[in-house]
PALUM-895325 format. One record per residue: residue in one letter; x, z, y of N, C-alpha, C, O in turn. Coordinates in steps of 0.001 Angstrom, whole numbers, plus 500000, padded with zeros to 6 digits. Layout:
// residues N
AXZYXZYXZYXZY/...
This chain:
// residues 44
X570295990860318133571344989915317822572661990469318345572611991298319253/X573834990085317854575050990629318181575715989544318422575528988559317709/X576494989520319329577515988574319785578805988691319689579321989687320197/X579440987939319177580906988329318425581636987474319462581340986279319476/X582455987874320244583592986575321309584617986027320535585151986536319550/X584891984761321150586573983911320009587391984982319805588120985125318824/X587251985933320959588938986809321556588624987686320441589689988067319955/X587878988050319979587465988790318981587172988419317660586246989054317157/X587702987573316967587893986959315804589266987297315168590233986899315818/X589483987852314202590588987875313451591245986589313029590713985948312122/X592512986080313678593068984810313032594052984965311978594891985765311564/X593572983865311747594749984092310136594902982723309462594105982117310178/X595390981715308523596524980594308115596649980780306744597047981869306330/X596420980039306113596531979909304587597877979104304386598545979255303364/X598287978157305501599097977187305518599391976545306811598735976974307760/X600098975760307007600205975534308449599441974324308732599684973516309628/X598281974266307691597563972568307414595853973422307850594917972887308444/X595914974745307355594625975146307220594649976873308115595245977918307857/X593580976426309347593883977919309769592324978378309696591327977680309513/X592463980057309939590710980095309615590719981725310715591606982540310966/X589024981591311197588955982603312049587820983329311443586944982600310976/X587607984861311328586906985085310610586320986369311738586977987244312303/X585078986126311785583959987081312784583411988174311765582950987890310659/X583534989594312335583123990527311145581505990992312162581443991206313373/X580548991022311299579893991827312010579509993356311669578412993876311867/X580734994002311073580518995623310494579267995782310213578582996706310652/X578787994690309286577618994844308140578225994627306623578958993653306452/X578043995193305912578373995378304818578010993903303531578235993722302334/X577519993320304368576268991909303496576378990518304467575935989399304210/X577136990984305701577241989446306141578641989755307285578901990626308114/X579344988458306759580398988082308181580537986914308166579757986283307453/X581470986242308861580911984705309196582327984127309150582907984347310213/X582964983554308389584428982593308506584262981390308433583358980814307829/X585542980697309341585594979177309986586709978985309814587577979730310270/X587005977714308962587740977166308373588633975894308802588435974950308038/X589545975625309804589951974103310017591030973773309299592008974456308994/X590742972587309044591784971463308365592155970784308705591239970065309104/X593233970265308940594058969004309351594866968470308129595388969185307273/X594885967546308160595899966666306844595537967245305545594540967964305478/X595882967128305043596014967210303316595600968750303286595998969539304143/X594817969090302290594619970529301527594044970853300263592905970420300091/X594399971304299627596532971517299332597221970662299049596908969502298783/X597843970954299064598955969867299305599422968824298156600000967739298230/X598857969716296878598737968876295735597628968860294891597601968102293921/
């Protein structure tokens, strides 16, 4: 098993409503992204 830390998550923002952290595990067939939302998305 491999253990990926928060500090080690790539962050990144689609919007300032939706941010998302995305864990790679340098496998070619699986990584793992987390998605939060607050308020409205999208916006229309």
């Amino acid at each position: 098993m491999k253990v990926i830390k928060h500090n080690d998550a790539l962050k990144g923002k689609n919007s300032d409503k939706c941010k998302t952290l995305e864990y790679s595990f340098m496998d070619k067939d699986i990584d793992l992204g987390i998605a939060t939302i607050s308020g409205r998305y999208p916006d229309e």
